[in-house]
N, C-alpha and C positions, 0 to 999 in steps of 0.2 A: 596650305592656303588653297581654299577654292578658284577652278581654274577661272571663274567671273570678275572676280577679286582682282587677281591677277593681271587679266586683258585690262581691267578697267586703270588698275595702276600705274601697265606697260602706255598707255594710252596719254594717261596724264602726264608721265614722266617724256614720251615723247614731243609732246605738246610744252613742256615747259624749256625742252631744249632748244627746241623751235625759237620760241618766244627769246632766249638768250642771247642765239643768232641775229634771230633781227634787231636785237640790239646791240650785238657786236656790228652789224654793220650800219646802222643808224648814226652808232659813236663813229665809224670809220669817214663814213659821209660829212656827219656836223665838224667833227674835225678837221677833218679838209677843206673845207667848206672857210672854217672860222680863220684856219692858218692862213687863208688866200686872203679873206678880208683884213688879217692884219696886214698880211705883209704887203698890200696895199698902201694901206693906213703907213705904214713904215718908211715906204716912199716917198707917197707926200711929204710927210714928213722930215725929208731930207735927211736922213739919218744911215744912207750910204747903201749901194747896194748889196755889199759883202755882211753886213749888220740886221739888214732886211731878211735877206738869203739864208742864215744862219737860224735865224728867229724862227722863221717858214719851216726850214729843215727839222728844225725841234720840236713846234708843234702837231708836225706832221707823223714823226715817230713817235709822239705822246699819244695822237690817237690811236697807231696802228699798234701801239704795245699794248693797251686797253683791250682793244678790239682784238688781237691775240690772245690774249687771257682771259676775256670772254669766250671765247669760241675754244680754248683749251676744256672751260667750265663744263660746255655745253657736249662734247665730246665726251666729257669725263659721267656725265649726267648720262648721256645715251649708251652709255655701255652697258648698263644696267638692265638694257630695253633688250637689248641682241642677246643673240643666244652667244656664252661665251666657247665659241671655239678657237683653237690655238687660230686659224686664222684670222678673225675678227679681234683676238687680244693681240695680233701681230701688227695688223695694219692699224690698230686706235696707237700702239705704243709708236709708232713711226710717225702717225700724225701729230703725236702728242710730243714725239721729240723734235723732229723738225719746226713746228711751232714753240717749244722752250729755247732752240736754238737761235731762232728770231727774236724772240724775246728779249735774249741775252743779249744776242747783238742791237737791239734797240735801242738798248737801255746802256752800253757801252758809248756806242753813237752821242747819247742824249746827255750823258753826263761827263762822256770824255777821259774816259778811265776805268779801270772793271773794279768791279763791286766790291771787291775786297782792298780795293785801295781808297778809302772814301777820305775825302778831306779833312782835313784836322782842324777846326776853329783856332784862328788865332794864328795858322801857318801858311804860310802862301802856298798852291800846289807845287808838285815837281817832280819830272817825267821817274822819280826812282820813288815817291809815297807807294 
């Protein structure tokens, strides 16, 4: 591949990472944003504050788990830009796990059970699914 070729790709490809980010954190913002205005709305609505609280906390970690796996993408896109030396594939893999790690516990969090215990239609949960 001609090295012009090349710069121009690395270029693009940086550029699109970019663009990823700032929509990982666009979702991280309107999300929070939106869970505030509910849990507002939830208030008023006299619907308790442990119920409101709960509501907030979920939609909260629905944006940051989005905006996590955006920003996993955008990582994963930029590596392609770096030159791969064992230490720039060291520190993407650390960021890349410490972010699956939040991930996992988001989505723990968010659904109250880990993922390989998922609910069964028809059955009520419980703490041994």
């Amino acid at each position: 591949m001609d090295v012009i070729e090349r710069a121009g790709i690395d270029n693009w490809l940086r550029l699109v990472a970019l663009l990823i980010e700032v929509v990982a954190v666009a979702t991280l913002v309107i999300g929070a944003l939106a869970a505030s205005v509910f849990f507002v709305i939830d208030l008023r609505k006299e619907k308790g504050f442990e119920a409101a609280f709960h509501r907030y906390r979920v939609g909260l970690a629905r944006s940051l788990l989005l905006a996590v796996e955006l920003l996993v993408a955008a990582d994963l896109i930029g590596t392609v830009v770096v030159e791969p030396t064992i230490e720039n594939l060291a520190v993407l893999g650390f960021i890349v796990l410490i972010r699956t790690f939040l991930s996992f516990s988001l989505e723990v969090e968010i659904e109250g059970r880990l993922p390989w215990r998922r609910h069964v239609p028809g059955k009520p949960p419980s703490v041994t699914d």
